[in-house]
C-alpha positions as semicolon CSV with decimal commas, in nm:
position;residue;x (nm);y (nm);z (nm)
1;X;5,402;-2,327;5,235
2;X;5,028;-2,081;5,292
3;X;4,819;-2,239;5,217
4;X;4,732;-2,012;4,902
5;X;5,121;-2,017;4,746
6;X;5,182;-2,136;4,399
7;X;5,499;-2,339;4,270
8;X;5,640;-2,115;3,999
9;X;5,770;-2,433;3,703
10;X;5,798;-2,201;3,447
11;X;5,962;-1,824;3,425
12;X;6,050;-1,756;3,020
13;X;6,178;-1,414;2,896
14;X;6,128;-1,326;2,572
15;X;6,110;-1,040;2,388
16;X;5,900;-0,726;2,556
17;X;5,765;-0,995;2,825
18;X;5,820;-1,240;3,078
19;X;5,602;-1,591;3,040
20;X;5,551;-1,671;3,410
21;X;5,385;-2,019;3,469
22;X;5,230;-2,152;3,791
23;X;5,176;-2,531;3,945
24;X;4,814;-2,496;3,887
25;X;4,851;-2,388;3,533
26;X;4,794;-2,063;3,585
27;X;4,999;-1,822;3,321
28;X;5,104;-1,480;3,370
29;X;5,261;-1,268;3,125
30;X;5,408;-0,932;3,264
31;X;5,650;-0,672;3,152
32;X;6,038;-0,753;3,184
33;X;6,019;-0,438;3,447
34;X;5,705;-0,557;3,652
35;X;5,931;-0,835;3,744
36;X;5,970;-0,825;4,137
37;X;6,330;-0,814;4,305
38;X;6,253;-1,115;4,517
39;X;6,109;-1,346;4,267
40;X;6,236;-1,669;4,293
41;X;6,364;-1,874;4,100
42;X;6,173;-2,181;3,909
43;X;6,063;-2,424;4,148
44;X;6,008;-2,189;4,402
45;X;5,698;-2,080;4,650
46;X;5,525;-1,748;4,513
47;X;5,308;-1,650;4,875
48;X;5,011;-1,414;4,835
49;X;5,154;-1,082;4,784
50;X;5,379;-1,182;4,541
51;X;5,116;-1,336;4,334
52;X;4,876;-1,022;4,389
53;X;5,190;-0,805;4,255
54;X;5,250;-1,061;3,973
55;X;4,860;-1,086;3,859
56;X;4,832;-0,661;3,889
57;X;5,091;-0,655;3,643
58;X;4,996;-0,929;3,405
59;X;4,659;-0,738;3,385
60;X;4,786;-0,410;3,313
61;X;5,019;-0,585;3,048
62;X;4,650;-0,702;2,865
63;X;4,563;-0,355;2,909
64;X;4,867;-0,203;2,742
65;X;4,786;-0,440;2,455
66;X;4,441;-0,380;2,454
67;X;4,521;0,000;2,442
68;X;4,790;-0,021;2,138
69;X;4,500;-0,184;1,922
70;X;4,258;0,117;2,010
71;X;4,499;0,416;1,970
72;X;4,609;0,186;1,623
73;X;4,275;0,230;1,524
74;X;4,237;0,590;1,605
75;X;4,312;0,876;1,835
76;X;4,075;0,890;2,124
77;X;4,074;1,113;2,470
78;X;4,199;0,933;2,777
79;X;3,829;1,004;2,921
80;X;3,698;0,770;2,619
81;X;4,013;0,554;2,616
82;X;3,905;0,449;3,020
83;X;3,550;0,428;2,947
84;X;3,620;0,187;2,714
85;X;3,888;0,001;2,908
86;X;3,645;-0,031;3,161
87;X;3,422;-0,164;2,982
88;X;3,575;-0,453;2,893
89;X;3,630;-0,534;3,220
90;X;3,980;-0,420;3,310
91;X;4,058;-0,315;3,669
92;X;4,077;0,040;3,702
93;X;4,371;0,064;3,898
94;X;4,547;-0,128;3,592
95;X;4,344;0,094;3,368
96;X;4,482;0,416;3,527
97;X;4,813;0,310;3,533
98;X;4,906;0,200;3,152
99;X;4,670;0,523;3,085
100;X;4,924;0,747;3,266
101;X;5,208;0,558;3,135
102;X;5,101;0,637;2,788
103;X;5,040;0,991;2,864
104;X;5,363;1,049;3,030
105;X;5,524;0,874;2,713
106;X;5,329;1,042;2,413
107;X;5,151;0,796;2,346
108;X;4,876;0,938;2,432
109;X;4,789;1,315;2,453
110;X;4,437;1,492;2,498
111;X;4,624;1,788;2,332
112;X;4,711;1,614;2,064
113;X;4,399;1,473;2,030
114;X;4,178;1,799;2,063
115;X;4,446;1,996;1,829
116;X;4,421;1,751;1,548
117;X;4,012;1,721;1,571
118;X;3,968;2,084;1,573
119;X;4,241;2,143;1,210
120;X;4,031;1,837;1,077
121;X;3,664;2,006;1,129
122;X;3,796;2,313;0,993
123;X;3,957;2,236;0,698
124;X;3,573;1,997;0,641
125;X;3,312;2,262;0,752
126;X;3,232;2,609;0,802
127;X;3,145;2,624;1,197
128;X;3,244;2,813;1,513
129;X;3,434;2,817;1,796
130;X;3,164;2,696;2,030
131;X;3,026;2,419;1,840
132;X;3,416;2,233;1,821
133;X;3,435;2,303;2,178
134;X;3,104;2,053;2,221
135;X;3,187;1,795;2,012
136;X;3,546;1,785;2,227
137;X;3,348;1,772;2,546
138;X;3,074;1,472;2,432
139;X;3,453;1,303;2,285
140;X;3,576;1,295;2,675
141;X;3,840;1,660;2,642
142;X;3,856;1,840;2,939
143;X;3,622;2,163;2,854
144;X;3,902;2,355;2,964
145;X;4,163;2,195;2,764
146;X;3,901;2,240;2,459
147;X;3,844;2,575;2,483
148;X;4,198;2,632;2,489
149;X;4,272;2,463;2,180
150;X;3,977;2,625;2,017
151;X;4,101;2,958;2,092
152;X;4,460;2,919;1,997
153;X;4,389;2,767;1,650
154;X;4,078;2,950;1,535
155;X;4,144;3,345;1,520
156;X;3,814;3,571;1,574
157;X;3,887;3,653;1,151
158;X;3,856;3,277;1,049
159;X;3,537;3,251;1,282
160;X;3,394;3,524;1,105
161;X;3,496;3,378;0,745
162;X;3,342;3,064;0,807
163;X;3,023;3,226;0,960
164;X;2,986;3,436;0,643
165;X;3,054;3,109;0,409
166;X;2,762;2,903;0,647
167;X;2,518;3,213;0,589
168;X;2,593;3,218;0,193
169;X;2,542;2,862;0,171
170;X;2,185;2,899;0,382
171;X;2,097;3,237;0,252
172;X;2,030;2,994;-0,088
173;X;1,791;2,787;0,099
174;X;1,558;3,057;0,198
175;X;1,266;3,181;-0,025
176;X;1,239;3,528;0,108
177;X;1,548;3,797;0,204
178;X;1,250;3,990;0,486
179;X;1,337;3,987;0,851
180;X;1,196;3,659;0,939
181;X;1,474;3,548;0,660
182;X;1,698;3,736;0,806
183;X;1,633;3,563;1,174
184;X;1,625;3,196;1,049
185;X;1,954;3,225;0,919
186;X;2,121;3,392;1,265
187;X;1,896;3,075;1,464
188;X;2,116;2,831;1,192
189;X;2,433;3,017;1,255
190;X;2,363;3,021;1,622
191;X;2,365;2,608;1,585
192;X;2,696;2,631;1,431
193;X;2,841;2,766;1,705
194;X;2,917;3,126;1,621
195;X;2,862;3,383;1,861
196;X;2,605;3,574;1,865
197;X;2,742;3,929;1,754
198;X;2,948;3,757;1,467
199;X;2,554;3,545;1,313
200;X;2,427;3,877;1,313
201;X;2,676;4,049;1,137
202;X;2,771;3,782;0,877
203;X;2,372;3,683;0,810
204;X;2,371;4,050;0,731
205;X;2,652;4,091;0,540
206;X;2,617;3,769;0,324
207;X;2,266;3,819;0,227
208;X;2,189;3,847;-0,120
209;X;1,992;4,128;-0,266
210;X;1,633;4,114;-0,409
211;X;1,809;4,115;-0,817
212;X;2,002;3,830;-0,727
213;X;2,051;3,569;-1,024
214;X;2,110;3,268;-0,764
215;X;1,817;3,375;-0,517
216;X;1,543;3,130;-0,571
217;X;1,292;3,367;-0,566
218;X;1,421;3,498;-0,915
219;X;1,438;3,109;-1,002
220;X;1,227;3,004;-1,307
221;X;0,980;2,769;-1,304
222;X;1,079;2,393;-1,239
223;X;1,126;2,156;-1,547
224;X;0,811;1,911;-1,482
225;X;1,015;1,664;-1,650
């Protein structure tokens, strides 16, 4: 026997795994498929490379678990998904491969993931195209798999609505309606990630006029109670 074998004494399949334990009391629990063709049976000699196969797949098994109880929690990008993985202290070659496997069974889909961000942050706040694009990137999307998505489900007219709505809202947080005004509300929009051409057009457009009831210039004075 090499010197590094193991006596397999224990080889239990139950449901969704196989319980595989060694002479040294080592315990292995691998997918029903991971299961090698020339395993033997109990009582047998398990050399080197069939423990290196066995181990490889009783790690990825911890990392499939591990991943179920993340993606339970909440959708996440595989970029974010591996960092994490990683982190613990998974293998990456385990990592990678329960990562594709859940990819290549819908599990889990950067698409997905990216599609169902963007609907979320538009249905919550009024910002553009550019600014859902970064917060995709910094979540570990592909930036050309975010701009994608940003382009197919927000239309140039919805950009422009939601620019106009931002400027109305800050257009009530500024004193004066002069060109400074005027410039402090494109910078804001500009942060919100509408393009340029589309903060100058709805800071213009949403602006109030001097006779406006809501404008706080034509505020009275403050209750000093």
């Amino acid at each position: 026997m090499e010197p590094d074998a193991r006596i397999l004494i224990r080889l239990d399949e139950q449901p969704g795994k196989v319980v595989i334990q060694l002479d040294d009391g080592e315990i292995l629990e691998v997918a029903p498929d991971a299961i090698p063709p020339d395993m033997p049976d109990v009582g047998g000699s398990l050399g080197s490379p069939l423990l290196h196969v066995l181990r490889a797949a009783a790690e990825r098994k911890l990392v499939a678990r591990k991943l179920f109880a993340m993606l339970d929690r909440a959708s996440q990008s595989r970029a974010r998904l591996r960092r994490k993985l990683l982190d613990a202290g998974y293998a990456a070659a385990a990592v990678d491969a329960v990562l594709d496997q859940a990819e290549a069974s819908g599990l889990q889909s950067d698409r997905q993931y990216a599609e169902s961000y963007c609907r979320d942050t538009l249905r919550s706040k009024p910002v553009g195209g550019l600014w859902i694009e970064n917060k995709l990137r910094q979540k570990g999307v592909p930036a050309g798999l975010a701009a994608d998505v940003v382009r197919e489900l927000l239309s140039r007219e919805q950009e422009r609505e939601l620019a106009e709505q931002a400027a109305s809202v800050r257009w009530r947080r500024e004193a004066g309606r002069d060109y400074r005004a005027l410039t402090r509300v494109q910078r804001f929009l500009s942060s919100r990630g509408f393009p340029a051409g589309v903060c100058r057009a709805a800071a213009t457009s949403a602006r109030p006029s001097d006779d406006d009831p809501d404008s706080p210039c034509n505020s009275g004075p403050e209750d000093p109670s």
